[in-house]
C-alpha positions as CSV (number, residue, x, y, z in Angstrom):
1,X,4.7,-3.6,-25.3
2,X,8.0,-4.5,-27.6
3,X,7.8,-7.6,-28.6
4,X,10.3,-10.5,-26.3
5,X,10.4,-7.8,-23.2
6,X,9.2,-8.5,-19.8
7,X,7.1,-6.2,-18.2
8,X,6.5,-5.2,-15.1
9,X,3.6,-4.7,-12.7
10,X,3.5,-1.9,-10.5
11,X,0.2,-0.6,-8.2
12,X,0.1,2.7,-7.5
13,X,-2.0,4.1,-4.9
14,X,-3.6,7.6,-4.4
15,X,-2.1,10.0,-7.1
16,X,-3.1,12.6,-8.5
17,X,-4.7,12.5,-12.2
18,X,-4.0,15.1,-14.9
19,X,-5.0,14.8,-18.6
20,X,-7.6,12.2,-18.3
21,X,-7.9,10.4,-21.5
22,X,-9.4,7.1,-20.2
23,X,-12.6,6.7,-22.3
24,X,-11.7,8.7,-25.6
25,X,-8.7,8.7,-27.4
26,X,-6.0,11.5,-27.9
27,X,-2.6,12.2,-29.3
28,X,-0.1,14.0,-26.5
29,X,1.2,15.9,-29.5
30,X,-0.4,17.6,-32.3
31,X,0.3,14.6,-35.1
32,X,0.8,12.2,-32.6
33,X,-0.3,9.1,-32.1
34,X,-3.9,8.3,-30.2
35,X,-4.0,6.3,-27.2
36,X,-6.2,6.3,-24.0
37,X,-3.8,7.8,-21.4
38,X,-3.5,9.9,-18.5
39,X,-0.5,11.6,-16.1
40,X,-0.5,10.7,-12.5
41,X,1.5,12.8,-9.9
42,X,3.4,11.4,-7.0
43,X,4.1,13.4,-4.2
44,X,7.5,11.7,-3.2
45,X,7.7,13.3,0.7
46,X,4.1,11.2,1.8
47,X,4.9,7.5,2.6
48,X,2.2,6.3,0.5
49,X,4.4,8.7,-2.6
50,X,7.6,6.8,-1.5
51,X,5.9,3.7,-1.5
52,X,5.1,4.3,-5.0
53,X,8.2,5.7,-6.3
54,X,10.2,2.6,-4.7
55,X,8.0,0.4,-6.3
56,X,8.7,2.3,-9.5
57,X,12.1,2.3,-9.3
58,X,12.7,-1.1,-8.5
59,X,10.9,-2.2,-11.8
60,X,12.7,0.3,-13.7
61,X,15.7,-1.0,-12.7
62,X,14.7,-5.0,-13.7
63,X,13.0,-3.6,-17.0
64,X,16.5,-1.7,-17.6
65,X,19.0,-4.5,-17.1
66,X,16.8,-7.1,-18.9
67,X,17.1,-5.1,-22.1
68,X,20.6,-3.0,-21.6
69,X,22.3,-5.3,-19.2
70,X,23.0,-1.8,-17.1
71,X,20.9,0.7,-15.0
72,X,20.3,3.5,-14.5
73,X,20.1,4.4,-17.8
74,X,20.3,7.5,-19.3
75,X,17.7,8.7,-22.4
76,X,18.5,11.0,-25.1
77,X,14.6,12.5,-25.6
78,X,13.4,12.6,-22.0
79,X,9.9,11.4,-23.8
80,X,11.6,8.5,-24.0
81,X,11.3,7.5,-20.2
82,X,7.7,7.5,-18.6
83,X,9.0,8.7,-15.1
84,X,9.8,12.3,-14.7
85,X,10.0,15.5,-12.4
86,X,7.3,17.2,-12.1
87,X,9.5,20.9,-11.9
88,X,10.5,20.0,-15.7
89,X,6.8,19.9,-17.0
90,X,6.0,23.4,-18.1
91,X,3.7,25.1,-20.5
92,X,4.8,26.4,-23.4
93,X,6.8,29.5,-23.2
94,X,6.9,29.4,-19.3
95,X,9.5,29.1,-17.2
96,X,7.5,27.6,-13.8
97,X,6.2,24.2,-13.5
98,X,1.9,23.5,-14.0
99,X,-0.1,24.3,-11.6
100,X,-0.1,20.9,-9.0
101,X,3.3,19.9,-10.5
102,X,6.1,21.9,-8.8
103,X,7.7,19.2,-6.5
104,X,5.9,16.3,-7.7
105,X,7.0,12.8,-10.0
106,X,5.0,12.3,-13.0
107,X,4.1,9.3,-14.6
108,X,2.6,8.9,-18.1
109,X,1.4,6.0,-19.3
110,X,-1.0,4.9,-22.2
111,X,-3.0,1.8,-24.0
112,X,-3.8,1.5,-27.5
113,X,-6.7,-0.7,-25.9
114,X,-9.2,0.4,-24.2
115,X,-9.4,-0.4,-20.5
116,X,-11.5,-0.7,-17.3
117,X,-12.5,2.5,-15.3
118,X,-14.1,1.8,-11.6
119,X,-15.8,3.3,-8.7
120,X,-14.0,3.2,-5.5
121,X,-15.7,-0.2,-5.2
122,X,-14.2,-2.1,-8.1
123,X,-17.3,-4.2,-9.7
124,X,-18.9,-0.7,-10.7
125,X,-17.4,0.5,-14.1
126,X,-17.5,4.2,-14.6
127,X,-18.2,5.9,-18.2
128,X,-17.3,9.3,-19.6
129,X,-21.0,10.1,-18.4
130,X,-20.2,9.6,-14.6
131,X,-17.6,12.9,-14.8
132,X,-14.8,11.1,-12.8
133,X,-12.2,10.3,-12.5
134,X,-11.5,14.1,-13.6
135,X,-8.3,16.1,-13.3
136,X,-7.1,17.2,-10.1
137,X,-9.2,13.8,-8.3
138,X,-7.2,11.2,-7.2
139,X,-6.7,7.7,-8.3
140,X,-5.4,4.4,-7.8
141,X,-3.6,2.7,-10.7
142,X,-2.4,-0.2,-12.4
143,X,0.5,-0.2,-14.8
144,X,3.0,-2.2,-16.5
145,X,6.7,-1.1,-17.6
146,X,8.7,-2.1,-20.2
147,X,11.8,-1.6,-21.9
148,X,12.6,-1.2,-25.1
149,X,15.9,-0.9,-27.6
150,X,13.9,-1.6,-30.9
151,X,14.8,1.1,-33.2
152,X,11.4,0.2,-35.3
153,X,10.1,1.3,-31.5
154,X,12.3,4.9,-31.8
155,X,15.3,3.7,-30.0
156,X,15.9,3.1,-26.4
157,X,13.0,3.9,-24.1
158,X,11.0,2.5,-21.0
159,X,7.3,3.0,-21.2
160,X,4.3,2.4,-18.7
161,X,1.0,0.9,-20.2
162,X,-1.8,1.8,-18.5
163,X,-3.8,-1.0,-17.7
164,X,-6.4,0.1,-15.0
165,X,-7.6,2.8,-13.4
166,X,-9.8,3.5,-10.2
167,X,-11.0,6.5,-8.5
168,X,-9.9,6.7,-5.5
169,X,-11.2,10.5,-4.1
170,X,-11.8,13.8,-5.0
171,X,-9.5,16.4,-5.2
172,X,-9.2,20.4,-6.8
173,X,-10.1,19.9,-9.9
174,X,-7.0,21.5,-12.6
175,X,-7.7,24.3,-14.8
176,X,-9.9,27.4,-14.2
177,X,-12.0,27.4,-10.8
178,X,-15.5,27.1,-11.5
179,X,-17.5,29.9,-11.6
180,X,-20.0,30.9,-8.7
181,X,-23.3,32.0,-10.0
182,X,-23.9,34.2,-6.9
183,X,-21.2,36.2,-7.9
184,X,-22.4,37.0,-11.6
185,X,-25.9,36.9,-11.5
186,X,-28.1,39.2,-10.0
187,X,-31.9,37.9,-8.8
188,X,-34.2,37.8,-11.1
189,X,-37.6,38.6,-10.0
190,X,-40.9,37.4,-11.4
191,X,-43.0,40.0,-12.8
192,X,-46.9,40.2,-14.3
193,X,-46.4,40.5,-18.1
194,X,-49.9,41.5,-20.2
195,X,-50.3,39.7,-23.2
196,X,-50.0,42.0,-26.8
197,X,-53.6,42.5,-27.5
198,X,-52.7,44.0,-30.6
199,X,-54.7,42.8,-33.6
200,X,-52.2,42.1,-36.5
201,X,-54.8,40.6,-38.8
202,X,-54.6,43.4,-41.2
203,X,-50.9,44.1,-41.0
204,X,-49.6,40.3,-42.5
205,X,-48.2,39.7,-38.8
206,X,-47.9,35.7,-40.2
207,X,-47.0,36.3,-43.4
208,X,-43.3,35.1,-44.6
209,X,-42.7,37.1,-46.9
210,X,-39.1,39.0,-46.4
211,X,-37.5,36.3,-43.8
212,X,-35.3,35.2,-46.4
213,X,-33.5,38.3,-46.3
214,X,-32.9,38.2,-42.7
């Protein structure tokens, strides 16, 4: 957080997680900087989604005048504002939204510190080993926005640090389906093998000689 700016706390409850980055660090660009972070998806027509996005709004707002006097403000780099649509977040080189994003808010926040992951009951921490939260699950969060003018910072901005996260349920997981086996594989029956009863004594069966070349 800039140094000298409030920040704010805002809850939200049941998003959706993409790009999971909470127990390992990653850059969001090639050359970027590392942080633990994640993107959660609000779906603004549920009342828990307007809940959210009214809670977000009003903190933008008080983030936004402390530091410019004036909101809403407008950003050059749309980087440079953690809140966005959803419809806007596309893969390279194509002109529809991700898959789960089309109507959705997104918000991306990050730590440089590492922070606590839970279970849906909050004493029980969760580890890269427990395989959730995942992408497509859903999640309750904790975050904390800030404004910034710094230019040492790159210029006007308002961030969201990511302070918490718990898993909340599961959802369809992002990415390729997973693959049924049933569908692939064909049964494989068990059948009587005789053991090779041929006698290689003679014939340097044990002999090393040649494996180099293999």
């Amino acid at each position: 957080m800039a140094m000298n700016s409030k920040n704010y706390d805002v809850k939200l409850t049941n998003v959706r997680c993409s790009f999971p980055h909470f127990f390992k660090k990653h850059a969001s660009v090639e050359g970027g900087k590392e942080k633990y972070r994640g993107a959660f998806l609000i779906n603004p027509n549920t009342s828990e989604g307007k809940t959210n996005l009214k809670n977000i709004r009003a903190a933008i707002k008080l983030a936004e005048f402390e530091v410019f006097g004036k909101s809403p403000m407008t950003y050059k780099n749309p980087d440079r504002c953690f809140l966005s649509d959803g419809n806007d977040n596309k893969k390279n080189g194509e002109d529809t939204a991700r898959p789960g994003y089309e109507g959705m808010m997104v918000v991306n926040a990050s730590n440089d510190n590492k922070f606590a992951v839970v279970d849906k009951n909050p004493s029980i921490p969760l580890s890269a080993d427990d395989c959730r939260p995942y992408a497509g699950c859903y999640v309750n969060v904790f975050i904390r926005i800030w404004a910034t003018k710094d230019q040492k910072l790159g210029g006007n901005g308002i961030f969201a640090g990511l302070e918490t996260v718990q898993f909340f349920k599961d959802g369809d997981p992002f990415g390729a389906p997973p693959v049924d086996p049933t569908k692939v594989f064909d049964n494989v029956e068990d059948e009587d093998t005789e053991e090779d009863s041929t006698d290689t004594s003679d014939t340097g069966g044990d002999d090393d000689d040649g494996l180099d070349d293999l």
